[in-house]
C-alpha positions in Angstrom: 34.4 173.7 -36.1 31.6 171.5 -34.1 29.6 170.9 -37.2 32.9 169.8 -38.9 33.6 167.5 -35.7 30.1 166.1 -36.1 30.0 165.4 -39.4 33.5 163.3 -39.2 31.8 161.6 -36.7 29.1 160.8 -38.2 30.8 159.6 -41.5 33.2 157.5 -39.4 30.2 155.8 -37.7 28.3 155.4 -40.9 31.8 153.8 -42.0 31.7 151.4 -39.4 28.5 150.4 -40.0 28.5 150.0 -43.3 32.4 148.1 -43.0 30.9 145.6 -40.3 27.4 145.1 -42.4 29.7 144.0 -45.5 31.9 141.6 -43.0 28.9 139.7 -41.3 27.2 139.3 -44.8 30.8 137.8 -46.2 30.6 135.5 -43.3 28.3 132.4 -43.5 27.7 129.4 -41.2 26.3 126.7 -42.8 26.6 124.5 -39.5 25.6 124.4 -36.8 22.5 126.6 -36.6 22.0 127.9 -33.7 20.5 126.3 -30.5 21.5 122.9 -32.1 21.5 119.7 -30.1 24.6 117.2 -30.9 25.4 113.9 -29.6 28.9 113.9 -30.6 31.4 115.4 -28.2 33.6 116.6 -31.1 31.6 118.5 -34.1 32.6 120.6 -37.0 31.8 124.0 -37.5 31.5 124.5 -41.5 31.0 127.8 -43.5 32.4 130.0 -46.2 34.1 133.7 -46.5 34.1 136.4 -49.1 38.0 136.7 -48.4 40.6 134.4 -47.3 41.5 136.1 -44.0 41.6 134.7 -41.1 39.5 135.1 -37.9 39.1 133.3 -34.9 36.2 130.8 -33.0 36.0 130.6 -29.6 34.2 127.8 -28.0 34.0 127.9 -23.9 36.8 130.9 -23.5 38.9 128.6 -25.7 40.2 130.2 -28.8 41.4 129.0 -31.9 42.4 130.5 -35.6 40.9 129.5 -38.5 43.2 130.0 -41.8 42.6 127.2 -44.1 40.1 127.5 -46.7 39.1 125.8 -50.0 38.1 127.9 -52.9 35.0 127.5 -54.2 33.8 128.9 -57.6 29.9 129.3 -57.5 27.4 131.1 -59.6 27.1 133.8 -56.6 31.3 134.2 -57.4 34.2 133.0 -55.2 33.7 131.6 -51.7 36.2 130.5 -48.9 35.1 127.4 -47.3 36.4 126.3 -43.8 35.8 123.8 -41.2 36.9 123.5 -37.9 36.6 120.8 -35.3 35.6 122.0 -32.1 35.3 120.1 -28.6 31.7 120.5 -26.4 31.0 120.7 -23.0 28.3 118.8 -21.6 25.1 120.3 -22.4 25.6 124.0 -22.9 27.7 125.3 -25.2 28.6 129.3 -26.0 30.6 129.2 -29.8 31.5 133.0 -30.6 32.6 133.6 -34.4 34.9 137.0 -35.1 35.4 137.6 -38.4 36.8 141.0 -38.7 34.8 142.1 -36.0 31.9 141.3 -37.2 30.7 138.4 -34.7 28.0 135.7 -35.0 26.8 133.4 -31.3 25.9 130.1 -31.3 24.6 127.8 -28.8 25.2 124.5 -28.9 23.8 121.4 -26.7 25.5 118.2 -26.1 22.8 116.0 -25.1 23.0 112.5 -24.3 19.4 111.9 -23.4 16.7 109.7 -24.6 14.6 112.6 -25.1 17.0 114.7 -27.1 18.1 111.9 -29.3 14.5 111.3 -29.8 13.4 114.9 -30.5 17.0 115.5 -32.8 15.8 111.7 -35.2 12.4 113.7 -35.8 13.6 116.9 -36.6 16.8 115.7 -39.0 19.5 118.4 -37.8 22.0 116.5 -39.8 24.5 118.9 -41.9 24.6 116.3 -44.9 21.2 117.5 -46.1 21.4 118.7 -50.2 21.6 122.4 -49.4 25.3 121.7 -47.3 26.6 119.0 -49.5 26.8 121.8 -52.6 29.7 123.2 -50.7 31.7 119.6 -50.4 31.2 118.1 -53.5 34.6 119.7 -55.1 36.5 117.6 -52.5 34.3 114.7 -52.0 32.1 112.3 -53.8 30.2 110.8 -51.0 30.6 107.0 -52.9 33.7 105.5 -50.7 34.0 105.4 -46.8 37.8 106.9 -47.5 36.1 109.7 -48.2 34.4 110.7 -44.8 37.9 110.2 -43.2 38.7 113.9 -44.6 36.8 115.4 -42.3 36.4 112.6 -39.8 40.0 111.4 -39.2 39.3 112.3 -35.4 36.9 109.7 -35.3 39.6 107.2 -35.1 41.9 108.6 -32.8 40.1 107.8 -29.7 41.7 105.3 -27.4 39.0 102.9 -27.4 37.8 102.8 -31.1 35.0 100.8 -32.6 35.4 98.2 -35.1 34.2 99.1 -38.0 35.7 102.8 -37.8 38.7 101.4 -37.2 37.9 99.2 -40.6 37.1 102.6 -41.8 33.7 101.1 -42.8 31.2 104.4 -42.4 28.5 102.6 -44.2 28.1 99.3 -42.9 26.0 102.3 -40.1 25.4 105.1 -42.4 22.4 105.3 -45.1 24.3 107.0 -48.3 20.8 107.5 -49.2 19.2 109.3 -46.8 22.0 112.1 -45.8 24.4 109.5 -43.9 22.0 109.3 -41.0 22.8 106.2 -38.8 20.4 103.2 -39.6 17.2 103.3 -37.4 16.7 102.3 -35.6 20.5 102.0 -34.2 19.9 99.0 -32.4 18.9 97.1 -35.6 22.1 98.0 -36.7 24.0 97.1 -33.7 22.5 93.9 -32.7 23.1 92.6 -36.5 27.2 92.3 -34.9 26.4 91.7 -31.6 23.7 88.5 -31.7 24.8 87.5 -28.6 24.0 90.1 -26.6 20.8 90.1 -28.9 19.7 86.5 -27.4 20.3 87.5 -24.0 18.8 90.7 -24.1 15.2 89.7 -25.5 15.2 86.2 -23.2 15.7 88.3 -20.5 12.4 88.5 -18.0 13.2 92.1 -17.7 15.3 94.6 -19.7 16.4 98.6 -19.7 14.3 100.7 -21.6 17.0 102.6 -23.7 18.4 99.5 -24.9 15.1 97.9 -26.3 13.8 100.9 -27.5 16.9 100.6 -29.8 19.1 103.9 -28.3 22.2 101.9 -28.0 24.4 105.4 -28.5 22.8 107.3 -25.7 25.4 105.6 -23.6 28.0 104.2 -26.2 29.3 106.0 -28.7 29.3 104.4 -31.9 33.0 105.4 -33.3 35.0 105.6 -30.3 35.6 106.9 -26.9 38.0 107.8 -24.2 36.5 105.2 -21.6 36.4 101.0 -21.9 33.1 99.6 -23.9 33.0 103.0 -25.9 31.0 104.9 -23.0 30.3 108.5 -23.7 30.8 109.6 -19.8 31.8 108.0 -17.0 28.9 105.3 -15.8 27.5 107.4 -13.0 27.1 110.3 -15.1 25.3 108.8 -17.9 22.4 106.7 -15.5 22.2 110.2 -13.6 21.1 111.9 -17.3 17.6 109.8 -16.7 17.9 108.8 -13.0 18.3 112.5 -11.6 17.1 111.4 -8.5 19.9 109.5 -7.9 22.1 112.4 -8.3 22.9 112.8 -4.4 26.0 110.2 -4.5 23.9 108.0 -1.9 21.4 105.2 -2.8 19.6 102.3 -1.4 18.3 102.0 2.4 20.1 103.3 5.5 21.8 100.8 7.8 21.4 100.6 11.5 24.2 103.3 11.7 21.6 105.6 9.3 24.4 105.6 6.7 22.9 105.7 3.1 24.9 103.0 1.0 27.2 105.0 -1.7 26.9 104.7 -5.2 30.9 105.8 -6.4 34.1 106.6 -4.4 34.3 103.3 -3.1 36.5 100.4 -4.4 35.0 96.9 -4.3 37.5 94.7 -2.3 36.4 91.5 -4.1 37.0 92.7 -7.6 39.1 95.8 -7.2 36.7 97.7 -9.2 35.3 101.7 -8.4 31.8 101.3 -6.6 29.3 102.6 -9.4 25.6 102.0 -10.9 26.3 98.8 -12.7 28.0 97.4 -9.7 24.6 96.1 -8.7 22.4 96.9 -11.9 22.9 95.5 -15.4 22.8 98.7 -17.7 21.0 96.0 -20.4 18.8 93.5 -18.8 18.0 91.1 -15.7 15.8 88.6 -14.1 14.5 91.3 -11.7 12.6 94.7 -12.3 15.5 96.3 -10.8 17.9 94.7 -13.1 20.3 93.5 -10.3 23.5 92.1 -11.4 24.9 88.3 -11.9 20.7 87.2 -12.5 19.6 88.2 -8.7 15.9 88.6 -8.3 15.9 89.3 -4.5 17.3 92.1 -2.7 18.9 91.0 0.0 20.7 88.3 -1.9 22.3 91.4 -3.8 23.7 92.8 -0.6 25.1 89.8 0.3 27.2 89.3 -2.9 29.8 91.8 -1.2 28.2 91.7 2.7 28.6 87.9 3.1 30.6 88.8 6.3 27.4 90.1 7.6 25.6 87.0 7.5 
């Protein structure tokens, strides 16, 4: 009766095995690899099943079920291809797929760093490479801007949406001939609309280093956002990616009371505006190394812009 026991065991375990084996090869992510860096909040998970049943992806404890798919005839037989758009966390983020059991992990960054935008260009993450676009090319011909709006409708559902995505106008930004990668670099692209912020910026005695070197979308993002002038974070948050020193909440010299000036929290009572970074430095360019506001080059002439009652 024990052997008996065993073996039933042992078949049922084999069983599971070889039931679990067949679901995570009829499951295939085609992207994002793993340990991918992103720059858009919003991406799109895309991959194809054996079987039409659906299964569920959950992205930072939130959980949603997939169950549209497209059927795909290929020489390898019929596949199941699905994509679902998923929201990121700053930085870090955990993307469990269950299909049937059967789970894959992935680890996602959203970056927004000059670094990581620098280290993603050279190493061309982009899903539109040949191998991927095989799986879209029954849906999509890759020739018209209409056509990126079937998977990229939530590009212009933003409250704050940029011009030419609003225009639907993908590739007055986008090469069609090298994978729809954004121009490079961007700033080219960006200061060909914008020549007046072009003049000023490159007149300028001094300017920020992320603007000239042409990484316009590490603090704007380039289809739309949330927050006015298309920022992708609130101000504080994006100079504090690159100025982690500043990440205290306090800046500047103590006054004779040893109170460190603020940097947020505070509401300016000439303009009625939050206290924040580019209250006193222009996020482009200035006629100071420090790139104070309203073309100050000294210090204390900055301070008196709001402290005139201290005079």
């Amino acid at each position: 009766m024990r052997k008996r026991v065993k073996k039933i065991y042992l078949i049922s375990l084999l069983l599971f095995f070889v039931f679990t084996k067949a679901y995570s090869a009829d499951l295939t992510i085609v992207y994002p690899t793993n340990n991918t860096v992103v720059f858009n909040r919003t991406i799109h998970i895309v991959g194809y099943v054996k079987k039409s049943e659906e299964f569920t992806i959950k992205t930072n404890n939130k959980v949603e079920e997939i169950g549209n798919f497209r059927k795909l005839a290929s020489k390898d037989g019929e596949k199941y291809v699905f994509m679902k758009s998923v929201t990121l966390d700053k930085d870090e983020n955990d993307i469990l797929i269950d299909y049937k059991g059967s789970q894959q992990n992935l680890k996602i960054f959203f970056k927004t760093s000059t670094v990581a935008y620098r280290d993603k260009v050279k190493k061309k993450t982009f899903f539109h490479m040949d191998e991927n676009k095989t799986l879209c090319v029954s849906c999509h011909s890759f020739e018209k801007s209409s056509d990126c709006m079937k998977c990229h409708k939530e590009k212009t559902k933003t409250k704050f949406v940029h011009g030419p995505v609003a225009a639907i106008q993908c590739f007055q930004c986008h090469d069609k001939n090298n994978y729809f990668t954004p121009t490079q670099p961007v700033s080219t692209k960006c200061l060909q609309c914008h020549q007046e912020f072009q003049s000023a910026m490159f007149e300028a005695k001094f300017a920020h280093g992320p603007t000239v070197a042409g990484y316009c979308n590490i603090c704007h993002d380039p289809h739309g956002s949330e927050l006015k002038f298309l920022l992708n974070d609130k101000i504080n948050g994006i100079c504090n990616n690159c100025h982690t020193d500043k990440k205290s909440g306090v800046h500047v010299l103590a006054n004779f009371n040893s109170n460190a000036h603020p940097t947020s929290d505070k509401i300016i009572r000439s303009t009625g505006e939050e206290l924040s970074c580019v209250s006193c430095h222009n996020p482009h360019y200035g006629k100071s190394k420090q790139l104070f506001q309203q073309d100050v080059t000294d210090f204390m002439e900055l301070c008196l812009k709001c402290h005139n009652d201290k005079l």
